[in-house]
N, C-alpha and C positions, 0 to 999 in steps of 0.2 A: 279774466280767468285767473284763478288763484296761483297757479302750477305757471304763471309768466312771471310773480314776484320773486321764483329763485333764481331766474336770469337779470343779474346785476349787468348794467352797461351795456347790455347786447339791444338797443331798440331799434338799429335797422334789419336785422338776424331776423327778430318775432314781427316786422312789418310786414318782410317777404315772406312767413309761414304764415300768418292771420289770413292776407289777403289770399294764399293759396286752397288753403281751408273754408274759405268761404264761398268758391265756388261752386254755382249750382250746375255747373256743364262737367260731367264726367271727362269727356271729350278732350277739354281744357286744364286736365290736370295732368301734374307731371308726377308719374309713378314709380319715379327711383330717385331719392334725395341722396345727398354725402353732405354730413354737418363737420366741416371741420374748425381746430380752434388751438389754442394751445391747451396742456395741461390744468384742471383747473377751471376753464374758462365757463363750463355748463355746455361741454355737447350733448352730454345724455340728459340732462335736462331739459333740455330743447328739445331734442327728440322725443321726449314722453306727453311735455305740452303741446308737441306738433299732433302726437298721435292722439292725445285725446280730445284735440279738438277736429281732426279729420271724425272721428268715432260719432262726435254729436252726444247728445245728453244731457248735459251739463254740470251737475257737482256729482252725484250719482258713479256718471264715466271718469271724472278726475277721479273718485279716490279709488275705484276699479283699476284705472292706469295705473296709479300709484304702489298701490299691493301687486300689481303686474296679475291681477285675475281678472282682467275681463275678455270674455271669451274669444272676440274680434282680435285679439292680441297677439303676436308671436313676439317672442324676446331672446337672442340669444347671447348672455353677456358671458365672461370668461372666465375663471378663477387660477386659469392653468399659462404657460406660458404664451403656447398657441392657441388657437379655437381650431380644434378636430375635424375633422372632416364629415365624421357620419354625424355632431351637432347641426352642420347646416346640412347634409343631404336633408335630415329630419325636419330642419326649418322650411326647405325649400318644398317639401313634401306637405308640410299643413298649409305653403301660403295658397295651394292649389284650391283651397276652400274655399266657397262664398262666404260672405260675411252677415252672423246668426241675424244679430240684433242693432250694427251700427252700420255708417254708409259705406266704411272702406272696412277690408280686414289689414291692419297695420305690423308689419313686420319689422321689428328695430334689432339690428346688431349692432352692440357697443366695440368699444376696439377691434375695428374692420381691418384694422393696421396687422391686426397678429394673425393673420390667414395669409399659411405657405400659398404659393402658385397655384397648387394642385387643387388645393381649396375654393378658390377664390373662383375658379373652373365650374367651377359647382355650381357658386352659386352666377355667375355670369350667363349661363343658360336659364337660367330662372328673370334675369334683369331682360335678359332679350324677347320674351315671349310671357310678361307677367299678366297672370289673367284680368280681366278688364276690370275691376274691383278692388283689386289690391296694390300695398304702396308699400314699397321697400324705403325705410331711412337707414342709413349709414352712419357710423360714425368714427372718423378719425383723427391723427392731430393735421394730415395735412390730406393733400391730392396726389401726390408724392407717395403717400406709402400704399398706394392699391395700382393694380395692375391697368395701365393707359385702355385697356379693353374694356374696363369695371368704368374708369373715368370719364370715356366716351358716353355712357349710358346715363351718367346721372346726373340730377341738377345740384347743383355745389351751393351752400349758406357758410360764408366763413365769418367765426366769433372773431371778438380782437380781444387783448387781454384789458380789462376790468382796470378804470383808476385803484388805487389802493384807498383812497377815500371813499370811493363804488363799494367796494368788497367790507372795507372796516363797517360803513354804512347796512349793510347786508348781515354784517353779525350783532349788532347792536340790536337793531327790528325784530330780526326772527329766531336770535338764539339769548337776546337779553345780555352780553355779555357788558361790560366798562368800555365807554370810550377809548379808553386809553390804551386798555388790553387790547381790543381791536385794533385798534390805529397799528398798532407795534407787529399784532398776528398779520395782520393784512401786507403791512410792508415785510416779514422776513421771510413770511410766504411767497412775498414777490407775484402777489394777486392770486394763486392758487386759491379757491376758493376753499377746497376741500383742505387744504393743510391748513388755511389761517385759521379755519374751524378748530381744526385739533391744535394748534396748537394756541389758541386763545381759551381752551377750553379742555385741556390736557396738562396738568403742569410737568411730569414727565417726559411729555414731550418735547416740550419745551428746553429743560435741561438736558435731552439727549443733545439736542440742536446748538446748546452752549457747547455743550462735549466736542460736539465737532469741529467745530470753528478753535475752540482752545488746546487740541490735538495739533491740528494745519500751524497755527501759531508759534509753536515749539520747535516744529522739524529745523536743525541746525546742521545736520548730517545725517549720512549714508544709512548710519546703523538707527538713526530717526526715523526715517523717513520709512524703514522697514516694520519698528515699533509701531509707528503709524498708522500702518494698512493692516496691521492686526489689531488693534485698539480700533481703527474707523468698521474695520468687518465686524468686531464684536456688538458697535455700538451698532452697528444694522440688523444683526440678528434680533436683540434686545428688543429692537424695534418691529422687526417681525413678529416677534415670537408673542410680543404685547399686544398685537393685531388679530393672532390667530388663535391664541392658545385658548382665553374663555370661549368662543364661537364654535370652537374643536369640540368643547368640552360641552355646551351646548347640544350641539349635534348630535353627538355619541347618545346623551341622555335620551334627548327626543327618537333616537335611532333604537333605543332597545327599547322603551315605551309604546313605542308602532307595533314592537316586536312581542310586547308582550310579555318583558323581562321583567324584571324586578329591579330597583338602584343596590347593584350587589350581587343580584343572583349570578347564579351558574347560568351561562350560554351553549342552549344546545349548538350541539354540534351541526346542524343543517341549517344555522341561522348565521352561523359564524362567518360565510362567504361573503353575506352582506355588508357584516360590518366591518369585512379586511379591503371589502370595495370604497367603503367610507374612509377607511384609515388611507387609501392609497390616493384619494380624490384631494383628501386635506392633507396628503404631501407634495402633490404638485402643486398646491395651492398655497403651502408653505413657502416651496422653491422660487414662484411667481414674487410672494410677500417680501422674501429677504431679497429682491433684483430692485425690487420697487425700494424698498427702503434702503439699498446700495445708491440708486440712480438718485432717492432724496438729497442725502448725503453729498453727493457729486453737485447736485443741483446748490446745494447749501455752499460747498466749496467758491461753485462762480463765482456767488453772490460777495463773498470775500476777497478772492482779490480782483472781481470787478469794482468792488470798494476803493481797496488797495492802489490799483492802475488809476480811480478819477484822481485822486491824492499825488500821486504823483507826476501826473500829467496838469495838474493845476487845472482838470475842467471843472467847472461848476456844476452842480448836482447833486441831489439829496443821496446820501448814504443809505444803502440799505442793514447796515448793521448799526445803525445810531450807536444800540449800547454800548460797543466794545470802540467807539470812536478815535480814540486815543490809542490801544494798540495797533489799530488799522496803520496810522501816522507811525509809528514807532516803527510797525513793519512797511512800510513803503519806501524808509529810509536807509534798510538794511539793501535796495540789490536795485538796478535799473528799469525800467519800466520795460524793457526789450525781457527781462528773465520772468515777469508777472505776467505778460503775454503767453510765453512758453510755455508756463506751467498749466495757463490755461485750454493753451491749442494740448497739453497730455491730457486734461479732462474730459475734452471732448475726443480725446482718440479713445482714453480708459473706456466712455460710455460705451461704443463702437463697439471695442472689444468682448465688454461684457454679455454684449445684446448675441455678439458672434460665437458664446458657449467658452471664452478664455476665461479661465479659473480666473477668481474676484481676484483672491490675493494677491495673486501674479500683476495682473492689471493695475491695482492699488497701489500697490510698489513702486511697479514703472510711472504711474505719474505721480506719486510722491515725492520719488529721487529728485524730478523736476522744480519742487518747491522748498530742498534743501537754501536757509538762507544763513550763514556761517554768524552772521552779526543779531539774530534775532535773539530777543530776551525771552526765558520762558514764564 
């Protein structure tokens, strides 16, 4: 199947969904999956080649999965920070269907992770009594972040992250890019597969990513470290906003085109609701983009003074910032490995915090002041 060659490294993953799929005993299958993995790794990719190979068909049904229309299909992924509640009543309400044309009707939620309690309630009644035809997949980064109730009920496939030779290999074949550009995307990505993509194929990208790491590198003090987390927010908005903003502007068009508007015209007034529904959907979705492009940032941070700490600790181990290899040394010299650790354990507090609605800034800050290093060169 075509839709397995974008799962890089994952071949015990697609052994246990093959063999699951191929069974001809209803009886003997299991009706509530959780694909977990880390960031990156291809959970929903997995999930869409698990679904259209439960569906049958064969190229036909892949690229129906693909486009997310084939009719057997329920999909309900996120844009917003949570997944709502009356989204999955609604989900749980069509899986009630037999299925038209394929053998299962397949219902896939992407980040199972972002459904409050209340939610997760919802669809938990639907996992306990699903009708004899239909097959719930799941997807999140662990087992951990859904409710031990949800976890009891479903069968677990955990991805493992991807060599970076896996991933570079993956962008070479299917996106064409330079070995070498790969090689570098895949490792600063840290096997993300969706970021080595952008950024082996984004050059902006790219240079945000330099921006951040040569920010972190500078902080010398207090009043740094505070420059910092407005310099690192900026550089994540920038990043949002180059995510969202043609896709926004896309939308809109297509939005008054359905409508019947003109590019320019006057919006009546009885159409106008519509499109303040659209403007409000691409501001959560906004909000979503700038956390995500925060949490990148944060993620990028690790990867530096996890550099940093091997340097100083004299372990052996390939660098994930090659290029900047020398200031890595320069800053590993300015401060103990005990204060490179610290500033790490405020990164991952910072994440924490932000995921728990504390202003960026604020958070930013506090684990900034942490990587104040008096002796670093800018």
């Amino acid at each position: 199947m075509a839709l397995w060659s974008e799962l890089t490294g994952q071949a015990e993953a697609i052994a246990v969904v093959e063999a699951a799929a191929s069974l001809t005993d209803d009886s003997a299958m299991t009706h509530s999956w959780l694909i977990t993995g880390p960031p990156g790794s291809g959970r929903s990719n997995l999930a869409y080649a698990f679904a259209a190979a439960l569906l049958g068909g064969g190229e036909a049904t892949e690229r129906q999965v693909a486009a997310r229309t084939h009719p057997d299909l329920g999909v309900l992924s996120t844009e917003h920070v949570i997944i709502r509640i009356e989204d999955v009543r609604q989900l749980v309400a069509a899986s009630q269907f037999s299925p038209s044309v394929g053998r299962y009707r397949v219902m896939v939620i992407e980040d199972a992770d972002r459904m409050a309690e209340r939610t997760s309630n919802v669809l938990l009644k639907a996992l306990e009594e699903p009708p004899p035809r239909t097959v719930w997949i799941l997807c999140a980064p662990s087992e951990a972040d859904l409710l031990p109730t949800i976890r009891s009920r479903v069968r677990t496939v955990r991805l493992r992250v991807p060599e970076v030779s896996e991933v570079a290999d993956l962008l070479v074949r299917r996106d064409g890019v330079d070995p070498a550009i790969a090689e570098r995307a895949a490792r600063e990505a840290q096997s993300h597969i969706g970021m080595a993509h952008r950024l082996a194929t984004n050059s902006e990208a790219l240079l945000r990513r330099e921006r951040t790491l040569e920010i972190a590198l500078g902080i010398r003090s207090v009043p740094d470290a505070v420059l910092a987390a407005a310099a690192l927010l900026d550089v994540a908005k920038a990043d949002a906003e180059a995510l969202t903003q043609e896709r926004d502007a896309e939308e809109r068009d297509a939005a008054l085109r359905s409508l019947g508007v003109e590019p320019g015209g006057t919006i009546p007034a009885a159409l106008r609701v519509q499109l303040k529904n659209l403007e409000e959907d691409q501001k959560r979705r906004a909000t979503r983009s700038l956390r995500d492009g925060i949490d990148r940032i944060m993620v990028d941070l690790l990867s530096l003074y996890r550099d940093i700490l091997l340097v100083q600790l004299g372990v052996p181990g390939d660098l994930v910032n090659v290029q900047i290899a020398d200031r890595i040394r320069q800053a590993a010299a300015t401060c103990e490995a005990a204060g490179t650790l610290a500033t790490m354990d405020a990164i991952t507090v910072a994440r924490r915090r932000i995921d728990a609605n504390v202003a960026p800034a604020l958070a930013l800050e506090a684990m900034l002041v942490t990587a104040v290093r008096p002796g670093a060169r800018s």
